[in-house]
C-alpha positions as CSV (number, residue, x, y, z in Angstrom):
1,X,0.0,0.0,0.0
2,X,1.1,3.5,-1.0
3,X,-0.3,6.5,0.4
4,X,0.9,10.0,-0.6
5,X,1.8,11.9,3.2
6,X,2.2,15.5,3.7
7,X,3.8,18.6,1.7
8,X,6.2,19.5,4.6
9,X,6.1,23.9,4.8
10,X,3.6,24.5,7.8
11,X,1.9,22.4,10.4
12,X,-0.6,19.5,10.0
13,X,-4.5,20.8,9.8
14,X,-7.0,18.2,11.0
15,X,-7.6,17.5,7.3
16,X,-3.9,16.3,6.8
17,X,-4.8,14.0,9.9
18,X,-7.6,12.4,8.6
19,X,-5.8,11.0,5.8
20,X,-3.3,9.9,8.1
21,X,-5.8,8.0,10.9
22,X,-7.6,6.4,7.7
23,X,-5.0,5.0,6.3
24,X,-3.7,4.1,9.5
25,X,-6.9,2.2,10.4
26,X,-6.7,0.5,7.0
27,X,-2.9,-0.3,7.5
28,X,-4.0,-2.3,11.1
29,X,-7.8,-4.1,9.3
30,X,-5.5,-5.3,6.9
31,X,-3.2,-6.9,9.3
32,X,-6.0,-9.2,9.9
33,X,-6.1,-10.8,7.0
34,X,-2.6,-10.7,5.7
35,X,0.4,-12.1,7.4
36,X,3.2,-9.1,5.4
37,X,1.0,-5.8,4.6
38,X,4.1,-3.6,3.4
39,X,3.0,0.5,3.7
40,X,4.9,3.3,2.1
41,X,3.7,6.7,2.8
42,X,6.2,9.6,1.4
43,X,7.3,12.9,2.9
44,X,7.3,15.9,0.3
45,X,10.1,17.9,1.0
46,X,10.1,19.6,-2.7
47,X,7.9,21.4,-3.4
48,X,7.5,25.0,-4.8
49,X,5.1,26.2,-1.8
50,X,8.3,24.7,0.5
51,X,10.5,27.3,-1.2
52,X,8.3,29.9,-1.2
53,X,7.6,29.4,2.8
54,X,11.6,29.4,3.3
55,X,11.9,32.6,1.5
56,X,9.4,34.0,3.1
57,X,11.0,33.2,6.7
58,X,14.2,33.6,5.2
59,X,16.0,30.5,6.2
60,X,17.2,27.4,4.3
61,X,14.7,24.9,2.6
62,X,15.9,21.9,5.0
63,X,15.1,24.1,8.1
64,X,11.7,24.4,6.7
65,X,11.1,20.8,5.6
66,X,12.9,19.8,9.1
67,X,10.7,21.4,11.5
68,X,7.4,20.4,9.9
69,X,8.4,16.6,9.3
70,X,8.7,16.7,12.8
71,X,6.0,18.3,13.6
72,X,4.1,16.2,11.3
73,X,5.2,12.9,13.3
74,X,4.9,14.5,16.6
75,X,0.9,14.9,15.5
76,X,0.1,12.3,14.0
77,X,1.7,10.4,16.5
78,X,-0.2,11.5,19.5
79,X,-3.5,10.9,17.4
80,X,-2.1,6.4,17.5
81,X,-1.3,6.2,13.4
82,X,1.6,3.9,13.7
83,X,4.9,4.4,11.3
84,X,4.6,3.2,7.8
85,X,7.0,0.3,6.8
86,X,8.6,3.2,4.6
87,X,8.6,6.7,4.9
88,X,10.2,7.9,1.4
89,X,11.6,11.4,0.9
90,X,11.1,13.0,-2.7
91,X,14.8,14.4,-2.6
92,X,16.4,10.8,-1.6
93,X,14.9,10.2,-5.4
94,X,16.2,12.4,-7.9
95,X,18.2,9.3,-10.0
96,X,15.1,7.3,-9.6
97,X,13.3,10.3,-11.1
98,X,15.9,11.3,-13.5
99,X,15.9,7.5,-15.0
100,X,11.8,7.2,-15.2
101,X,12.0,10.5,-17.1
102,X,14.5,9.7,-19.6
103,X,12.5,6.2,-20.1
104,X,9.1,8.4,-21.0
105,X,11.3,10.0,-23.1
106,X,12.7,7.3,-24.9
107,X,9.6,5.9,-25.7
108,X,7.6,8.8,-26.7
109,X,5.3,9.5,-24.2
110,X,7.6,12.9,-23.6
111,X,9.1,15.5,-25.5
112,X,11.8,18.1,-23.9
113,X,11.5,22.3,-24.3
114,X,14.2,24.3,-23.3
115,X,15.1,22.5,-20.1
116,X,11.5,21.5,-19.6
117,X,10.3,17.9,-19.8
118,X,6.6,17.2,-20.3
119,X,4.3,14.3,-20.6
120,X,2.7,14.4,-23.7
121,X,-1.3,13.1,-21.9
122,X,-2.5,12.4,-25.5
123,X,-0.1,9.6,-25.9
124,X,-2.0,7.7,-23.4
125,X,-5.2,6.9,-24.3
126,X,-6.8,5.7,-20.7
127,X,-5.9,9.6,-19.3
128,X,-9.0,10.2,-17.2
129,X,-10.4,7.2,-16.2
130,X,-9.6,7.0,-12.7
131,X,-11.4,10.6,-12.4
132,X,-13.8,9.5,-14.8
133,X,-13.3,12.8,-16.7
134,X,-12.9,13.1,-21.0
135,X,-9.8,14.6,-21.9
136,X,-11.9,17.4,-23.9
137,X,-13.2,18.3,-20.9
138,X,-10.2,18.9,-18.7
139,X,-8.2,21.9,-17.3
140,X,-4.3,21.3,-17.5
141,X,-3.2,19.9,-14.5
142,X,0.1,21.0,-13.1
143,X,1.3,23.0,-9.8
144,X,2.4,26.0,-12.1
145,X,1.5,26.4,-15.1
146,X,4.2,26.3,-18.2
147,X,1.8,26.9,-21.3
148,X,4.2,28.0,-23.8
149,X,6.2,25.1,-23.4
150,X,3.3,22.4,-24.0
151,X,2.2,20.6,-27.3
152,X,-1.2,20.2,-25.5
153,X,-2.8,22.2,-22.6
154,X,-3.4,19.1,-20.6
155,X,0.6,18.1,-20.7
156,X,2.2,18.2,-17.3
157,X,5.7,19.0,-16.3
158,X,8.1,16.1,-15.8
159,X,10.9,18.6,-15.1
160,X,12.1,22.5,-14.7
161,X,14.8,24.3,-14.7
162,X,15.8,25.7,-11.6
163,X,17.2,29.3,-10.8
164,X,20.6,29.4,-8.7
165,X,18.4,30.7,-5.1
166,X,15.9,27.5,-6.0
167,X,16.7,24.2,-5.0
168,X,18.3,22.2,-8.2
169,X,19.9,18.9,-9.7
170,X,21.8,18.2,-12.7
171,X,20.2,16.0,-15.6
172,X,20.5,15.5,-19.1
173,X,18.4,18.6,-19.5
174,X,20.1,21.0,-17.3
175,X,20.3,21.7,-14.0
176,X,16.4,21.6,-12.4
177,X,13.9,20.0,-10.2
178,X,11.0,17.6,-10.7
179,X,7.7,18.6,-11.4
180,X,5.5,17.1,-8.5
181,X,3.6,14.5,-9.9
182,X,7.0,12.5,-10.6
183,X,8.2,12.0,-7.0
184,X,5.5,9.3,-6.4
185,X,5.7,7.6,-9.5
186,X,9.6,6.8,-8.9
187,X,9.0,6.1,-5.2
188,X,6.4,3.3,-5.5
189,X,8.5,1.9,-8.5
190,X,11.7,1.4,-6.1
191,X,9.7,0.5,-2.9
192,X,6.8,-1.5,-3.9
193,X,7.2,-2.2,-7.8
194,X,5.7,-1.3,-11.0
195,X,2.2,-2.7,-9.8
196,X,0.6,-2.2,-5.9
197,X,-2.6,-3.6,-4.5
198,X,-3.8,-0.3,-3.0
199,X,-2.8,3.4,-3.6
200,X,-4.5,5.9,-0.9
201,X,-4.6,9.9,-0.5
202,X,-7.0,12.4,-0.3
203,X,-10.0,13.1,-2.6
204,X,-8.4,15.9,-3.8
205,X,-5.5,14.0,-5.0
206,X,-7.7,12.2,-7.8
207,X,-7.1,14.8,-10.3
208,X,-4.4,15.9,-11.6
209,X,-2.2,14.1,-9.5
210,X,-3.6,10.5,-9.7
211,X,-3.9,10.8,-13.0
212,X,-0.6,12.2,-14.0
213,X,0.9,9.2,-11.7
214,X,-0.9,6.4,-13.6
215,X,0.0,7.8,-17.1
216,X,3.6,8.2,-16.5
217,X,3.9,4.8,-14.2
218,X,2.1,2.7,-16.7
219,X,3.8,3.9,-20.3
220,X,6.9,3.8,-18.3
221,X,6.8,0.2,-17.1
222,X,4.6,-1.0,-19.3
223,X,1.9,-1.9,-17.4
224,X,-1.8,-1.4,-17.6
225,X,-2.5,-0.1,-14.0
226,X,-0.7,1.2,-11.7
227,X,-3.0,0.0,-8.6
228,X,-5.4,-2.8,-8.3
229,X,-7.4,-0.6,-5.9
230,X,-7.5,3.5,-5.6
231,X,-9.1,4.9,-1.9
232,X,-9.5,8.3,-1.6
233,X,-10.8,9.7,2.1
234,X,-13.4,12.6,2.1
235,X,-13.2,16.0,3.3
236,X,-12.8,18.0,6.4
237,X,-16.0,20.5,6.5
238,X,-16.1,23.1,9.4
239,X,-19.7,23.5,9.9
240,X,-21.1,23.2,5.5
241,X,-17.8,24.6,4.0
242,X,-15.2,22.5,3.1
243,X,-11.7,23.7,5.3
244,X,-9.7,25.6,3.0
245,X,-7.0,28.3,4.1
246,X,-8.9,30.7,1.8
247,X,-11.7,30.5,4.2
248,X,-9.8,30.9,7.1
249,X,-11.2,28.0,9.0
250,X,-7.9,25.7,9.4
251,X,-8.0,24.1,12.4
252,X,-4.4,22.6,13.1
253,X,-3.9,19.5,15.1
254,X,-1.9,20.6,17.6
255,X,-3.7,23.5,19.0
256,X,-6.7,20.7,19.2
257,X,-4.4,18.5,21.0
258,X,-4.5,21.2,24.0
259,X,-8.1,20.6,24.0
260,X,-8.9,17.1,23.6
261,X,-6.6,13.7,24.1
262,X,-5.3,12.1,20.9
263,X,-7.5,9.4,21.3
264,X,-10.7,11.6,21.4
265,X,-8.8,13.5,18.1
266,X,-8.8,10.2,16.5
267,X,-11.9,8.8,17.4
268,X,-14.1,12.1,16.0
269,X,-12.0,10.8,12.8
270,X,-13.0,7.8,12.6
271,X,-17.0,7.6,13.2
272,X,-17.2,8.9,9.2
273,X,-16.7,6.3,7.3
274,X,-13.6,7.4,5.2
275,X,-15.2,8.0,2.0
276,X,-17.4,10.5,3.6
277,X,-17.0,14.1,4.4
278,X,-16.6,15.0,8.0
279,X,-18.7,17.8,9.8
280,X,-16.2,19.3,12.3
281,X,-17.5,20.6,15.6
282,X,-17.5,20.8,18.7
283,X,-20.5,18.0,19.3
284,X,-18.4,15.4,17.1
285,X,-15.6,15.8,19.9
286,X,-17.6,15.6,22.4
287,X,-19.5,12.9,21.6
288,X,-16.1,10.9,21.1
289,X,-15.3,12.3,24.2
290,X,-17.8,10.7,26.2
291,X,-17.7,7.1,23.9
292,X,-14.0,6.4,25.2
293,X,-15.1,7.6,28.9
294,X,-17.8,4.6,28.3
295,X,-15.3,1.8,26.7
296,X,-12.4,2.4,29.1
297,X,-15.2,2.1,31.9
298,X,-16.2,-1.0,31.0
299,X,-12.1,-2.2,30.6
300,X,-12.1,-0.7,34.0
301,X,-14.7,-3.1,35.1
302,X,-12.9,-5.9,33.0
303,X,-9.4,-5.2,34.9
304,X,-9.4,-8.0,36.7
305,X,-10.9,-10.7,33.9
306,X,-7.1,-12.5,32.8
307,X,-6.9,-12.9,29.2
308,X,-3.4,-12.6,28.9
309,X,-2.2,-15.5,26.9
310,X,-5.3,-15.9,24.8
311,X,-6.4,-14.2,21.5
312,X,-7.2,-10.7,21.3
313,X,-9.3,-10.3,18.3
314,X,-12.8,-8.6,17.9
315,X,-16.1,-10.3,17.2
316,X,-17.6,-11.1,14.3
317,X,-20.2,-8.2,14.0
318,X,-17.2,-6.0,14.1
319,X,-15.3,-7.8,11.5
320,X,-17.8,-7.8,9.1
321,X,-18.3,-3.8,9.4
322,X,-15.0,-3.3,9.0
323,X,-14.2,-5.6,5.6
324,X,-17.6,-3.7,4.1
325,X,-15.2,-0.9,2.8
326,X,-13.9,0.1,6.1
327,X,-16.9,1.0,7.7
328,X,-15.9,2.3,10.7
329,X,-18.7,3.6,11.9
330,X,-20.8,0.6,12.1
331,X,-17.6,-0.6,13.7
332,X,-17.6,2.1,15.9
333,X,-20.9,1.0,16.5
334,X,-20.3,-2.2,17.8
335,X,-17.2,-1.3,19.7
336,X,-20.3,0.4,22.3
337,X,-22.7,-2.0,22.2
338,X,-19.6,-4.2,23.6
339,X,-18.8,-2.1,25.9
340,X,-22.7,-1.8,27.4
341,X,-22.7,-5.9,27.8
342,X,-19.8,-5.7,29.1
343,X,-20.8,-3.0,32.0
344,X,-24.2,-5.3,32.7
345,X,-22.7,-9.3,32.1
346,X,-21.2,-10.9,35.4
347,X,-20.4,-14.5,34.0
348,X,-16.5,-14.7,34.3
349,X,-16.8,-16.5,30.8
350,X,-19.0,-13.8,29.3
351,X,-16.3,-11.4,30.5
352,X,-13.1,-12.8,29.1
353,X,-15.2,-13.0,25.7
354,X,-16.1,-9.5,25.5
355,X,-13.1,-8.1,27.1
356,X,-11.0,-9.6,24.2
357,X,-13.1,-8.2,21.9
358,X,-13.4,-4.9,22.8
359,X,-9.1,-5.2,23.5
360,X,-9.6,-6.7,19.6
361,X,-11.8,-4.2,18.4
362,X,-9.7,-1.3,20.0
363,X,-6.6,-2.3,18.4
364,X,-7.8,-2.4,14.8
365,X,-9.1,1.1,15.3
366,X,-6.2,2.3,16.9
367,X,-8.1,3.2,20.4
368,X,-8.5,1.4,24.0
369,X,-4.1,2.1,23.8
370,X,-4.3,3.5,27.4
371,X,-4.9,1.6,30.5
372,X,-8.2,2.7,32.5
373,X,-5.8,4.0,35.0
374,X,-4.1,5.9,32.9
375,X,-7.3,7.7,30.5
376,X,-9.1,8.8,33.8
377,X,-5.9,10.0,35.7
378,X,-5.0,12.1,32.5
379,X,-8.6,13.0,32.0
380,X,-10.1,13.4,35.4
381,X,-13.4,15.5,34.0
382,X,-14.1,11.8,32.6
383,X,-13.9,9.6,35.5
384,X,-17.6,8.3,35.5
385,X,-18.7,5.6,37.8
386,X,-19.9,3.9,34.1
387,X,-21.0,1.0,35.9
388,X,-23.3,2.9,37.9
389,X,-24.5,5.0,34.7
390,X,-25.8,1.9,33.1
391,X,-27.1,0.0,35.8
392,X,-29.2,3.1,36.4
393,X,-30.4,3.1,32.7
394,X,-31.3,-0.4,33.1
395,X,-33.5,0.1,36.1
396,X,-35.2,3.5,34.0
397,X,-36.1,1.5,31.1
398,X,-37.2,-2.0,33.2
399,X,-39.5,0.9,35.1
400,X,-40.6,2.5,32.3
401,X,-41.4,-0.8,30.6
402,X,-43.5,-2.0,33.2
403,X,-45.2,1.5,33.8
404,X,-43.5,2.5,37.2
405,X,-42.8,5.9,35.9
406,X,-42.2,7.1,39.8
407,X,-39.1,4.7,39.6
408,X,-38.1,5.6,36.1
409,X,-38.1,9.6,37.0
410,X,-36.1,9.1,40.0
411,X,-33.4,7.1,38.0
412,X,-33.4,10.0,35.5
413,X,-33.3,12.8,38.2
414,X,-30.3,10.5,39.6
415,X,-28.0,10.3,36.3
416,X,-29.1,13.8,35.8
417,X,-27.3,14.6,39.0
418,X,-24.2,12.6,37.9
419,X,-24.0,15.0,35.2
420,X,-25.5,12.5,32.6
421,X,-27.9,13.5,29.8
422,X,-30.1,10.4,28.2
423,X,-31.8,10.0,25.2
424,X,-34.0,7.1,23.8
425,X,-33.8,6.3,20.1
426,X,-34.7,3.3,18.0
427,X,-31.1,1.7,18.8
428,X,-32.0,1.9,22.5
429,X,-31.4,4.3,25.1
430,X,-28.1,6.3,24.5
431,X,-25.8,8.5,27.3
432,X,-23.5,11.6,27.4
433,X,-22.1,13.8,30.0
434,X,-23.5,17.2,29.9
C-alpha cells in the first residue's frame, strides 16, 4: 500500500490528519487478513510552496522541511497512526526520477522544451479514467502552469529548470527539479514495484495528480495499472464549508491536542466512514469524548478478567463492518454496544469474551491504547462511575417498561445529578455527560 503523506512547509490541519488516521486504520484491518502488509507513505520535501515558505522566513529549505516533518510525526503520532513500513523522501529520489524520465522520453510519451520535460497526456489513451473525466473536458493539470512550453494544454511538467536561489539537480536537461507528480511515481517503482494492491490519498488528489501518476507509471513500465485498488478519504467541513485556508477556517492538530486527548482526536476521525466528508465541531468531539469515557469504563470493570495469553481479536459483528469498505462507523458502532454488555454481564466467561473483543476491536481502530488508570488520571473530568451509569439506565427502562414511571423519573433525576444526559432512540437508550 502506497499513500501520498504531507507537503512539509507548515503544520498538519486536522484534514492532513484524517488521511493519516484512515489509512492508518486500514494499514491495522488489513493486518488481519494478511500475514506481510508492506506501507509506504512519502514525505514531500520539494515542493515550490516549500520554497516559497523558506523565502518568506528567510531561512534554508531543509530548516523548513525539518521542522514540519517533525512536527508532522509529533501529531500524528499522539492521534495512534503507527509508522509506515517506509517513509520515502522525494529528494532521496532524484536518480530514480531522473531514469523514469529519460525512459518516457525514450519511448515517446515525452518531449523536452528548453530544459522543460513534459508528458505528452494524448499519448496515453486511458488519461481520465480513474477521475472519470474526457480529456476534452479537462483543465491542465500541473502545480504552475508552463503553457508555452506544451504541445497540448493538458501536458504536465516532468521537469524544470531551476534558478541558482531555487533548489536544483543536474540531468540530461540541465540543472532543475522535478515537477511534483513524478516523485511518487519513482517512489512506488523502487519501494513496492511497477504494480501495488492499494494506492490511498485524499480526494483531492484524484485529479491531476492521480492521474498524472498512472499515465507516467504505466507507459513507463509498461503496465496497464498502476494500482489494483484506488481509496481516496473525504473531506474536512467546518460547519457546510469545506476547510480551505482561503476560508480561514484551518483548524491545526496541535492547538486541538490542547483541547482534547489524541485518542478523542482520533476517534471524532473515525466515526465517518472514510469515504465520507466530515462535519467538524465541537459535538463530534464531544460525543467521542464521552464514547472512550464509556469503553475504558467498562475495561475498568474488566481489569481484573485475565486474558493474557489468549487471542485478542474482535467479534464477528465488528469484523464484518469493517471488511464492508472500512466502515468504521458501524464498527464504531459495535465497539459500544460491547462495551454496554460488558458493564451489565457478570459470567466470568462472558467477560473474558467480551473483554478480548473490545481489546480486539480497539486495536484495529487504533483506540483502548491506554490503560483505564491511565485515561481517567489524564482526563479526570471523565472519570464516571460507568458502571453505575448503566445500571441506572437499566433500572429507568425495566420501570418504564413495566409502567412504574415514579421509579423511572427518579433514575433519570439521579443520572441527571451525575451529570448525565439520556436519550432514547430506535437503537435503544443512549448516554452523554453534559
Amino acid at each position: 500500500m502506497y499513500v501520498c503523506g504531507p507537503t512539509v512547509y507548515n503544520p498538519p490541519h486536522i484534514g492532513n490528519a484524517r488521511a493519516a488516521v484512515a489509512f492508518d486504520v486500514l494499514y491495522r484491518s488489513l493486518q488481519r487478513h494478511y500475514p506481510n502488509v508492506r506501507y509506504v507513505r512519502n514525505i514531500t520535501d520539494l515542493d515550490d510552496k516549500i520554497n516559497a515558505a523558506a523565502l518568506e522566513q528567510n531561512v534554508p529549505v531543509t530548516e523548513i522541511t525539518n521542522k514540519y516533518t517533525e512536527q508532522y510525526h509529533s501529531d500524528i503520532s499522539a492521534l495512534g497512526v503507527l509508522p509506515p513500513d517506509v517513509e520515502p523522501k522525494a529528494t532521496q529520489h532524484i536518480p530514480q526520477m531522473i531514469e523514469l524520465i529519460q525512459t518516457l522520453l525514450n519511448k515517446g510519451n515525452a518531449y523536452s522544451k528548453d530544459g522543460h520535460v513534459l508528458f505528452d497526456v494524448p499519448s496515453f489513451d486511458s488519461y481520465g479514467k480513474l477521475s472519470g473525466q474526457r480529456l476534452s473536458d479537462m483543465q491542465a493539470g500541473s502545480r504552475i502552469e508552463i503553457e508555452g512550453y506544451k504541445n497540448s494544454p493538458f501536458d504536465f511538467v516532468l521537469w524544470k529548470p531551476s534558478s541558482d536561489d531555487l533548489p536544483g539537480w543536474d540531468s540530461p536537461w540541465g540543472r532543475g527539479r522535478p515537477g511534483w507528480h513524478m516523485e511518487c511515481s519513482a517512489m512506488i517503482k523502487e519501494h513496492l514495484g511497477s504494480v501495488i494492491d492499494i494506492h490511498g490519498g485524499g480526494n483531492d488528489l484524484q485529479f491531476p495528480h492521480h492521474e498524472n501518476e498512472i499515465a507516467q507509471s504505466c507507459c513507463a513500465n509498461d503496465e496497464v495499472v498502476l494500482a489494483k485498488y484506488w481509496v481516496h478519504n473525504g473531506f474536512v467541513q467546518i460547519g457546510d464549508e469545506k476547510m480551505s485556508k482561503s476560508l480561514g477556517n484551518v483548524l491545526l492538530v496541535k492547538d486541538l491536542l490542547k483541547l482534547y486527548p489524541g485518542e478523542v482526536i482520533r476517534l471524532a476521525l473515525i466515526k465517518t466512514k472514510y469515504r465520507e466528508p466530515i462535519s467538524w465541531g465541537i459535538e463530534l468531539l464531544d460525543q467521542a469524548q464521552e464514547q472512550l469515557n464509556k469503553a475504558y469504563g467498562a475495561l475498568r470493570r474488566l481489569d481484573s478478567i485475565d486474558v493474557k495469553g489468549q487471542r485478542l481479536e474482535p467479534s464477528q459483528r465488528f469484523c464484518d463492518a469493517m471488511d464492508d469498505d472500512l466502515n468504521t462507523s458501524l464498527a464504531i458502532t459495535e465497539l459500544m454496544s460491547l462495551a454496554g454488555k460488558a458493564n451489565r454481564e457478570n459470567n466470568n466467561s462472558e467477560l473474558a469474551i467480551l473483554k478480548r473483543n473490545i481489546v480486539g476491536a480497539g486495536n484495529e481502530l487504533g483506540l483502548l491504547q491506554s490503560s483505564p488508570d491511565e485515561w481517567f488520571k489524564s482526563n479526570p473530568a471523565m472519570d464516571l462511575d460507568v458502571e453505575k451509569v448503566e445500571a441506572l439506565i437499566s433500572k429507568r427502562n425495566a420501570a418504564r417498561k413495566s409502567s412504574d414511571w415514579s421509579t423511572a423519573d427518579a433514575a433519570r433525576d439521579e443520572l441527571l445529578t451525575m451529570g448525565v444526559q439520556i436519550l432514547d432512540t430506535e437503537n435503544g437508550t443512549e448516554w452523554r455527560t453534559k
